[in-house]
KOLSEVEX-431957 format. One record per atom (N, C-alpha, C): x, y, z; residue in one letter. Coordinates in steps of 0.2 Angstrom, whole numbers, plus 5000, padded with zeros to 4 digits. Example, Ala and Ser with C-alpha at 12.3 -4.5 7.8 and 13.67 -1.06 7.14 Angstrom:
// residues 2
506649725039A 506249785039A 506649845039A 506449895035S 506849955036S 506450005039S 
END
This chain:
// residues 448
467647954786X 467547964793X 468048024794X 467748074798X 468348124801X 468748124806X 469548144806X 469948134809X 469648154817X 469048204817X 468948224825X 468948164828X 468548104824X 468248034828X 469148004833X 469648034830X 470248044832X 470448054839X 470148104841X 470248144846X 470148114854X 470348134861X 469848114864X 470248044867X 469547994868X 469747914871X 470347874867X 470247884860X 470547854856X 471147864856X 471447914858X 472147924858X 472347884862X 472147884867X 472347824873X 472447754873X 471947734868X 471747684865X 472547664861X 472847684856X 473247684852X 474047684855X 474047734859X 474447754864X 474747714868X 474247664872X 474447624877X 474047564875X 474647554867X 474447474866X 474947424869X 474447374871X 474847334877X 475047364881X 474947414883X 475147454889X 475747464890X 476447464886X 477047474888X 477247544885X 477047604883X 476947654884X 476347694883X 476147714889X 475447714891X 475447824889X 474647824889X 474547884889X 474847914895X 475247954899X 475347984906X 474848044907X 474148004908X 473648064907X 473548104913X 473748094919X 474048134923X 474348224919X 474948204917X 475348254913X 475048294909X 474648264903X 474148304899X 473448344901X 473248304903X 472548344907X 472448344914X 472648334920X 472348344926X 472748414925X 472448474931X 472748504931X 473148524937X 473248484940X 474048494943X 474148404943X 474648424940X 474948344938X 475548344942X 475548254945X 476048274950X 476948264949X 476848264942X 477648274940X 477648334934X 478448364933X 478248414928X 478448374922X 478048414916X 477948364910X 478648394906X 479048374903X 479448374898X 479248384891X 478748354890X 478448374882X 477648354882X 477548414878X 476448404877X 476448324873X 476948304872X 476748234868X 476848174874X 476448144876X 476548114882X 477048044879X 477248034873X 477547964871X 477847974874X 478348064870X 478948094872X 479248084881X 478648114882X 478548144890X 478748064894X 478547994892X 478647934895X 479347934894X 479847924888X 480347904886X 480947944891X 480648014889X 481148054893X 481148044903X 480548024904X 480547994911X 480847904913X 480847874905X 481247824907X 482047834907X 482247874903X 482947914903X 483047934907X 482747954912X 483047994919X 482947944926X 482847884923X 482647834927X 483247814927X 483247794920X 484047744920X 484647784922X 484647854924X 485347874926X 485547854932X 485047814935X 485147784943X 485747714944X 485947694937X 486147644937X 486347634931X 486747704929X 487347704925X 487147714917X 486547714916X 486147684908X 486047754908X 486047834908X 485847874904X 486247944910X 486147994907X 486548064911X 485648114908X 485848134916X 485248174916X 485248234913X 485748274911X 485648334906X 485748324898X 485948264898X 485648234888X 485148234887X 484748184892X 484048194892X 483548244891X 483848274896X 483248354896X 483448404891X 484248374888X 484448424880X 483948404875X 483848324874X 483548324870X 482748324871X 482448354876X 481948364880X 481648434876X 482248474877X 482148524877X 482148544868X 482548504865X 482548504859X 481948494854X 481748434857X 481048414855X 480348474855X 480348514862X 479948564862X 479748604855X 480248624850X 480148634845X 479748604839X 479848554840X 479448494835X 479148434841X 478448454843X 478248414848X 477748374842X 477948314845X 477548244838X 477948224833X 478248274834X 478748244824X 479248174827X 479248124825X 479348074827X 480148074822X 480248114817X 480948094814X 481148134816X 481148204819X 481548244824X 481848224830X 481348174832X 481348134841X 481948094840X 481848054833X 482348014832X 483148034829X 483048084826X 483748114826X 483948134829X 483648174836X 484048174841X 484348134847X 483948094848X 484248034852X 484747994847X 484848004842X 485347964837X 485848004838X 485848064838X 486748114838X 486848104846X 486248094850X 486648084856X 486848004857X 486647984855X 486847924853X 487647904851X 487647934844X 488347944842X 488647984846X 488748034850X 489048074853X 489348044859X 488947984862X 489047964866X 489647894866X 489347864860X 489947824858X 490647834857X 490547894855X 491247924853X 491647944860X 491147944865X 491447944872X 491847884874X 491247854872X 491347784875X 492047754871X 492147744865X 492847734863X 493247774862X 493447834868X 494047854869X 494447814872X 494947784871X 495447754875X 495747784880X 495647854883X 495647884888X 495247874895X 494247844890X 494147814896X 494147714898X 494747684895X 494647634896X 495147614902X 495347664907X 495547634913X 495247624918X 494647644917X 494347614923X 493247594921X 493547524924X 492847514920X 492147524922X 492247584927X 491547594929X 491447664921X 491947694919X 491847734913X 491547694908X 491647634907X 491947584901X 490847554902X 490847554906X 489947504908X 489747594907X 489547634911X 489347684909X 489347714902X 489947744900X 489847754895X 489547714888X 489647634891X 489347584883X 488647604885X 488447584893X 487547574893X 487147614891X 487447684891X 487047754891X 486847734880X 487647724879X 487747724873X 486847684867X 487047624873X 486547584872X 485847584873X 485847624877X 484947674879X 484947734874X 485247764873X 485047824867X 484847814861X 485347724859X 484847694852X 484247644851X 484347644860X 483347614860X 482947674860X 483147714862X 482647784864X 482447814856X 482947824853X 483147834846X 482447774841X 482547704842X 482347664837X 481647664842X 481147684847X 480747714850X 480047714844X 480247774841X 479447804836X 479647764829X 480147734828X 480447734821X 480047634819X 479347654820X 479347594816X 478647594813X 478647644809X 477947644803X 478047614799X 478847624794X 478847574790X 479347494791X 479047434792X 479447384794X 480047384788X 480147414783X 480747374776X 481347454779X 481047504786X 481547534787X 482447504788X 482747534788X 483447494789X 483647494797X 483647574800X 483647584806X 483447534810X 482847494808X 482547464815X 482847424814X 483447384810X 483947324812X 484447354814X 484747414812X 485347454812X 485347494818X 485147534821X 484947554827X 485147484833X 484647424831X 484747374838X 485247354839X 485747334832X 486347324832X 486947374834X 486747424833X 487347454838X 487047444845X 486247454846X 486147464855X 486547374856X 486347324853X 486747274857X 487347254858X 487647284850X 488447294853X 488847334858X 488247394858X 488747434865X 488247414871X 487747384875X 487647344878X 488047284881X 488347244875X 488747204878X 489447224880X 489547274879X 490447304882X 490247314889X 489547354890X 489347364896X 489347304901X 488947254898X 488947204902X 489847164903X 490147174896X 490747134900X 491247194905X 490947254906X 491247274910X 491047274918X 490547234920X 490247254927X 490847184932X 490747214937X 491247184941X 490847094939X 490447064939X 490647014939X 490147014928X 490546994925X 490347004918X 489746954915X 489047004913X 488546934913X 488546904908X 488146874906X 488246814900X 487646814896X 487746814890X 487146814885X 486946754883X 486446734883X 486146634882X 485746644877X 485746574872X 484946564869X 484846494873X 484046514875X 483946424878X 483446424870X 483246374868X 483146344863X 482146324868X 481646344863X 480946344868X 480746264867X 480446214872X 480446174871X 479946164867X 480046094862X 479446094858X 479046154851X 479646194852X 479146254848X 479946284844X 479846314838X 480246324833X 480546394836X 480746424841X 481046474842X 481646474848X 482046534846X 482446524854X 482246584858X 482446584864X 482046644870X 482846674869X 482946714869X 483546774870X 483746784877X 484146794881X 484146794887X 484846824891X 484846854897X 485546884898X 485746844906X 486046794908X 486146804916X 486446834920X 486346864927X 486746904930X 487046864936X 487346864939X 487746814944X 487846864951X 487546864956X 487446904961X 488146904966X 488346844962X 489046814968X 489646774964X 490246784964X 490746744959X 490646664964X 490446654969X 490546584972X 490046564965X 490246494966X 489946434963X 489646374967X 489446394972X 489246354976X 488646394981X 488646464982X 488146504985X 487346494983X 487046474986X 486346454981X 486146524984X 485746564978X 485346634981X 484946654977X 484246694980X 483746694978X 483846714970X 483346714965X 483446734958X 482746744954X 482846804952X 482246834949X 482246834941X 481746804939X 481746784930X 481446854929X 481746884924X 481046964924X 481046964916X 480446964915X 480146984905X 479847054906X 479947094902X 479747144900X 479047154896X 478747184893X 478047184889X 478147214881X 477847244880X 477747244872X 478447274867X 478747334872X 479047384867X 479647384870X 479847364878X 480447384882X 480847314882X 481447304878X 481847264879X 482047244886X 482547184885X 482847144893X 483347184893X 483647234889X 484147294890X 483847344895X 483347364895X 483047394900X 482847364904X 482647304906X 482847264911X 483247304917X 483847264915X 484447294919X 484547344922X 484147404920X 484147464923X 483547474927X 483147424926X 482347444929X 482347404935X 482747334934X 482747304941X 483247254941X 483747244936X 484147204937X 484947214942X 484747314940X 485547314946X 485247344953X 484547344955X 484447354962X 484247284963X 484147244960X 484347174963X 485047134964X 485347144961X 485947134962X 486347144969X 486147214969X 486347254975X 486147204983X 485547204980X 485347154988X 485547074986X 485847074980X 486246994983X 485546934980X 485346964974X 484846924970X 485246924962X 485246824959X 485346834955X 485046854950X 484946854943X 484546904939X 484546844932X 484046834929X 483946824922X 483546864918X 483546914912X 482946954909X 483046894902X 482446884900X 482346864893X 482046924888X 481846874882X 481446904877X 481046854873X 480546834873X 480046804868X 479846814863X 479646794858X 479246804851X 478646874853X 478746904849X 478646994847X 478847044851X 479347034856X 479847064860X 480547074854X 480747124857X 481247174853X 481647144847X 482147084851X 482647064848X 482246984843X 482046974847X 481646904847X 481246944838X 480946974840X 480546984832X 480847014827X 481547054828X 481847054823X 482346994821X 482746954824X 483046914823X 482746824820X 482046814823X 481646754822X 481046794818X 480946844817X 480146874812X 479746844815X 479846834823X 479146794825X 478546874830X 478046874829X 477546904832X 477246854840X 477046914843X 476846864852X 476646834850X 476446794856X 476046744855X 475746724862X 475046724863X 474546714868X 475046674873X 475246594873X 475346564877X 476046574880X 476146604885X 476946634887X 477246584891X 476846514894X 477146484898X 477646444893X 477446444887X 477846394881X 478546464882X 478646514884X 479346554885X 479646544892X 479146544897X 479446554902X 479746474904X 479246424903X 479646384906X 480246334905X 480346364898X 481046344895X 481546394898X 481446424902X 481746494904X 481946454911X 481446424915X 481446404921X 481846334922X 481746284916X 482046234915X 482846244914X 483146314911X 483846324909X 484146334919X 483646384922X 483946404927X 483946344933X 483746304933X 483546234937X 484046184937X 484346174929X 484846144928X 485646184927X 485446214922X 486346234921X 486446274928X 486046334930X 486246354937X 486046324943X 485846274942X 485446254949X 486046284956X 486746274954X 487146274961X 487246324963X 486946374959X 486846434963X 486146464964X 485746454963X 484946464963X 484546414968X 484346474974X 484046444981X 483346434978X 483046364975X 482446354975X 481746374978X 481946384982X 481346424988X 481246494985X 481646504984X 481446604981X 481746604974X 481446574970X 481446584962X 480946624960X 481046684957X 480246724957X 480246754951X 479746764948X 479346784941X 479346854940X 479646904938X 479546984938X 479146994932X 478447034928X 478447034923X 478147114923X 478447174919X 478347234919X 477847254911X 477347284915X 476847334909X 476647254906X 476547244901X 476047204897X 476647134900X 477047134900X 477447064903X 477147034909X 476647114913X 476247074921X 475947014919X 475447044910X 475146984911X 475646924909X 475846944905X 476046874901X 476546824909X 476746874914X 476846824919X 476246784923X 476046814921X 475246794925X 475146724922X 475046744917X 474746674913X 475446624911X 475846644914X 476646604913X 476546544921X 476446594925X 476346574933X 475846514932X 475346514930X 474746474929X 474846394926X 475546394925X 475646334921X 476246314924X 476646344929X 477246344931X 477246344939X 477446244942X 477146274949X 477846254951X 478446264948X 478946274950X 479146344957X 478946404954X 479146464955X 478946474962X 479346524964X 479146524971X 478546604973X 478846634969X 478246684969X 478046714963X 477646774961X 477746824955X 477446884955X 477746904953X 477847004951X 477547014946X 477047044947X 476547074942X 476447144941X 476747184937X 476847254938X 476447304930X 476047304933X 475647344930X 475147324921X 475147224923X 474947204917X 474147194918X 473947194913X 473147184913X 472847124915X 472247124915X 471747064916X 471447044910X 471147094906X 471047064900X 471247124896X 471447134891X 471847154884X 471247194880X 470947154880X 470347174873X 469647194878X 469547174882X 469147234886X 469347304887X 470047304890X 470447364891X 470447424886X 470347394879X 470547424875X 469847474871X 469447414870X 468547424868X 468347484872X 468547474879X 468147534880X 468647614880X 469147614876X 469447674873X 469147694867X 468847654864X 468547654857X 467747714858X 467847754852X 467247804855X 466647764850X 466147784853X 465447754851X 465447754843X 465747784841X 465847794831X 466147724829X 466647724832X 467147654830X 466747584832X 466647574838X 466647534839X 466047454838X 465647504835X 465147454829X 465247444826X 465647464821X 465947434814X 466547394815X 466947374821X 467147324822X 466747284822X 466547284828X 466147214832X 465547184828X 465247234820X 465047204818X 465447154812X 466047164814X 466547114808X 466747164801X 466547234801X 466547244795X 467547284797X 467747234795X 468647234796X 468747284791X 468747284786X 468947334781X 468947404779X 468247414785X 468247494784X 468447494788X 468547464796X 468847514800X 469747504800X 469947444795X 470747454795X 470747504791X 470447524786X 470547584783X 470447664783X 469747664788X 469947724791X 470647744797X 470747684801X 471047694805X 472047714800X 471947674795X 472647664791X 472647734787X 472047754784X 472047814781X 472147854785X 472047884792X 472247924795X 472947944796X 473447884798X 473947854801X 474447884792X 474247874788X 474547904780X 474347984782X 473847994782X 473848084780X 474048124786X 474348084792X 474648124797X 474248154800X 473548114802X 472948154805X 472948114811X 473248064813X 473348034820X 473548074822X 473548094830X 473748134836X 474648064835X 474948114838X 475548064839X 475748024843X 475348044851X 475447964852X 475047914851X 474547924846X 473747854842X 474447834839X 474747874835X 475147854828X 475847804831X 476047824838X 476647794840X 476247714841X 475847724846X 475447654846X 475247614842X 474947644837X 474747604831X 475347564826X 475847614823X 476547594822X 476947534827X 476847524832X 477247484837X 476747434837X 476447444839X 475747374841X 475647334835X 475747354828X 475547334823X 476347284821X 476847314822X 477347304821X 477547234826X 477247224833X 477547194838X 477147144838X 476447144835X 475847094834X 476147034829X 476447094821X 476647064815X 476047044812X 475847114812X 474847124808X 474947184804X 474747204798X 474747244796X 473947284798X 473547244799X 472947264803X 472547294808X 472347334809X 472247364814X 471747324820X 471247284814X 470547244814X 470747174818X 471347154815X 471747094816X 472247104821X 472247164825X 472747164830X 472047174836X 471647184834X 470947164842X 470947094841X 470547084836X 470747004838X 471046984841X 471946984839X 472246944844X 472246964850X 471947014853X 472247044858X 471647004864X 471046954861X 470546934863X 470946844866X 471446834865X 471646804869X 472046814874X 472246854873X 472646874883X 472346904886X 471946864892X 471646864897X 471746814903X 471746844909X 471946804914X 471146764917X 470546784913X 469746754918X 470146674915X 470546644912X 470146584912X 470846524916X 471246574917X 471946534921X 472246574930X 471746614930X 471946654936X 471946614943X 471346564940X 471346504946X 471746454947X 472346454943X 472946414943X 473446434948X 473546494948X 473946524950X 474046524958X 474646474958X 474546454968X 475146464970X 475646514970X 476046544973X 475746634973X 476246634978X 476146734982X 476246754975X 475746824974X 475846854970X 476146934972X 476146974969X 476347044973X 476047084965X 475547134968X 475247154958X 475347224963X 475747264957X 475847324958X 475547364953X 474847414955X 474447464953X 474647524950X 474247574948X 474647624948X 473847684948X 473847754951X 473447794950X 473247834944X 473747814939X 473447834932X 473947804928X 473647734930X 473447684925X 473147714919X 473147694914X 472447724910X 472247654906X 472347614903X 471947564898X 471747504902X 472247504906X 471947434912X 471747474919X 471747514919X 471447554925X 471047504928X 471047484937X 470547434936X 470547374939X 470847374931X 471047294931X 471447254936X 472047304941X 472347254945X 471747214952X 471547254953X 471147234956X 470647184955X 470547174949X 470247094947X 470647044948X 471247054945X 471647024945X 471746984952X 471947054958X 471847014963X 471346974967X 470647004965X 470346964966X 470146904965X 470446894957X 470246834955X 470846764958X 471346804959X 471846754963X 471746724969X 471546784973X 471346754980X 471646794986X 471746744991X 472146774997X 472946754996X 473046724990X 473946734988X 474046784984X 473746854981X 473846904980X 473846954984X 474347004984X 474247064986X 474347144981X 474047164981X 473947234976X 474247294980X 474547324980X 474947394981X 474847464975X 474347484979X 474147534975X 474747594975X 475347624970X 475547674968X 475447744967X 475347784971X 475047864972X 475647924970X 475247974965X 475448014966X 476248014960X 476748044963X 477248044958X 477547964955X 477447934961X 477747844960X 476947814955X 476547854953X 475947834951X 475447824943X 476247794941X 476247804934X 476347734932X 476147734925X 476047654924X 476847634923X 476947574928X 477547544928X 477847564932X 477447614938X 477947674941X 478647694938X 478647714931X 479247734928X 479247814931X 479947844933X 480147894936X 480247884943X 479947814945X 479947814954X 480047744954X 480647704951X 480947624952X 481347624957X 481547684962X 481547664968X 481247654973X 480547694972X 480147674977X 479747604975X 479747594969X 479547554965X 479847484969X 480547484969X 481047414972X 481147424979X 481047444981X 481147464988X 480447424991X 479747444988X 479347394992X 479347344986X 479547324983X 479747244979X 479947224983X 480347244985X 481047194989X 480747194996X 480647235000X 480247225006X 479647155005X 479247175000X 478747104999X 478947045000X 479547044996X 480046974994X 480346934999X 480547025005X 481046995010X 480446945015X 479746995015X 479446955019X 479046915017X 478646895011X 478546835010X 479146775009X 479546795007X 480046715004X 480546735012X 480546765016X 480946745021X 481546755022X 482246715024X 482746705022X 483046765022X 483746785024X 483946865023X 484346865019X 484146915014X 484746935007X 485246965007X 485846905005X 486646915004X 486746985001X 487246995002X 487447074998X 487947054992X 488047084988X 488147074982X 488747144980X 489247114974X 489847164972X 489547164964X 488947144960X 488947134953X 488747194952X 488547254955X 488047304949X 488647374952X 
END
């Protein structure tokens, strides 16, 4: 089969598996796109717009970013160029960070580890075609040692936790953030999961210190085929996510009950974690509301119809091995577009499928048609206008919930999946939704 079959929907397809880094087809084809693009590789193009997100909150410096932005322009697609440049900024920034000159004041000391610690996610980012790489353990291990400097730097210092999953052979990873040093303060608290490719480390930066700020406590986990989770336990996702959350829910109810306002315990789950919150919600009538931001309704519908009319009957008719081998055979001679190639390496890798055949399949169980009608707290599903694999979908979504959802369609520059580039505008109507559905006015907070 020829590489053109390549071209076109399919890139999108590979591109925006599980939706946590989607094609930004806004950038690449419309023609006036409503942000300026940083590189013709829209992988690039997202990462460099989460970089510039996180300088809002200490985790990255805006002219690194656009150096290595600029640097890239040179080798657009080369996925070990990407990664050696974010790795020397990486180091570079280290070597800031352990100067004992900035160790007097520790807003230097959180800044400089957390940046430290985003350069070597952005870095470990394209780098996982081959799983026996060393990098993909070694890269995570410095982001999480200099992540933790960070953390024990913030004015109130958070805590790393394993809750142990009930019934089931794994632990959930987990960070908690304390909105307030009282021990006695009960205050609203947002559990928040991320999706396929973005750690609870970017959590933090995406919504855990504009919650703080308004006096919300904060827990980000990670579950089986999530970052740390599947390098540390070698475990791949897993459909049923309320088996993560609600051991997640049971830790917050008990150890922190004395500070955790029961009324406003809310579910946050970003890009492919909207759904897995969705169907976490479904089983969990503890929770007071949940945040659904830009996850799908069904997974394997989403994806099928990115498949061009070539592909797509040699799947469904079961015949697995040609189409794991053409798509595998391209993916070796370097004939995937690069971000098909970034998708397929991550997705493959995050499934814990060597198959291409075998990661649709699994993708045929995450869908919300058959627990959406469980769902009986306020929802808040956040949209976006170029959306691409679930394009759609949110709106099913709410429809199938009812009148305890609401949808908030995202326009324009804030109009990118996960509204990445716009998490202010992004929490700013989060936080309004919250104020007025759960009530209640939110204390102000010294943690971020």
């Amino acid at each position: 089969m020829k590489a053109s079959l390549f071209s076109g929907p399919v890139v999108g397809l590979f591109a925006s598996l599980l939706l946590n880094r989607p094609v930004l087809a806004a950038n690449n084809t419309d023609p006036d796109p409503p942000t300026l693009p940083l590189s013709s590789t829209s992988n690039f193009n997202f990462n460099f717009l989460v970089g510039l997100s996180n300088a809002l909150s200490g985790g990255a410096d805006i002219g690194p970013i656009l150096g290595v932005a600029q640097k890239t322009q040179a080798a657009p697609g080369d996925f070990p160029f990407y990664t050696a440049a974010f790795h020397e900024l990486a180091l570079e920034t280290k070597a800031q960070a352990e100067d004992p000159d900035n160790a007097f004041d520790p807003i230097n000391v959180r800044d400089a580890w957390f940046s430290t610690a985003h350069y070597f996610r952005r870095a470990d980012e394209v780098n996982h075609r081959n799983w026996s790489n060393p990098q993909i353990n070694s890269f995570w291990e410095e982001q999480t040692a200099a992540f933790n400097k960070g953390l024990a730097a913030l004015p109130i210092p958070a805590q790393r936790i394993q809750i142990p999953a009930r019934e089931d052979n794994f632990t959930i990873e987990a960070i908690w953030y304390a909105a307030s040093e009282s021990n006695s303060t009960k205050l609203p608290t947002l559990i928040i999961g991320n999706g396929l490719d973005a750690a609870q480390e970017d959590s933090y930066h995406h919504f855990v210190a504009h919650a703080l700020l308004r006096g919300w406590n904060c827990i980000t986990y990670e579950g089986p085929g999530q970052p740390t989770v599947r390098r540390t336990q070698n475990l791949g996702f897993i459909p049923e996510w309320e088996r993560v959350v609600t051991p997640v829910v049971d830790y917050v109810l008990s150890e922190k009950a004395h500070v955790v306002d029961t009324d406003r315990l809310v579910l946050l789950g970003n890009s492919f974690g909207g759904y897995l919150a969705g169907r976490a919600a479904a089983f969990e009538p503890r929770l007071s509301a949940v945040i659904m931001i830009g996850g799908p309704w069904d997974a394997y519908a989403g994806f099928t119809t990115q498949l061009p009319s070539e592909l797509l009957p040699i799947y469904e008719a079961g015949n697995y091995t040609q189409f794991d081998d053409t798509v595998l055979s391209l993916r070796e001679a370097g004939e995937l577009p690069p971000d098909a190639a970034w998708g397929l390496d991550y997705g493959l890798w995050a499934m814990k499928t060597h198959s291409p055949s075998e990661f649709f399949n699994l993708t045929k169980q995450y869908r919300l048609d058959d627990v959406a009608d469980r769902i009986e707290m306020p929802v808040f599903i956040a949209d976006a206008e170029f959306e691409f694999v679930s394009k759609g979908q949110g709106q099913r979504v709410a429809d199938a919930i009812g009148p305890n959802a609401q949808r908030h369609l995202f326009n324009g520059t804030a109009g990118y999946h996960c509204q990445t580039g716009a998490y202010q505008e992004l929490t700013r109507t989060m936080h309004a939704w919250l104020h007025k559905t759960l009530g209640k006015g939110q204390g102000r907070s010294k943690s971020a």
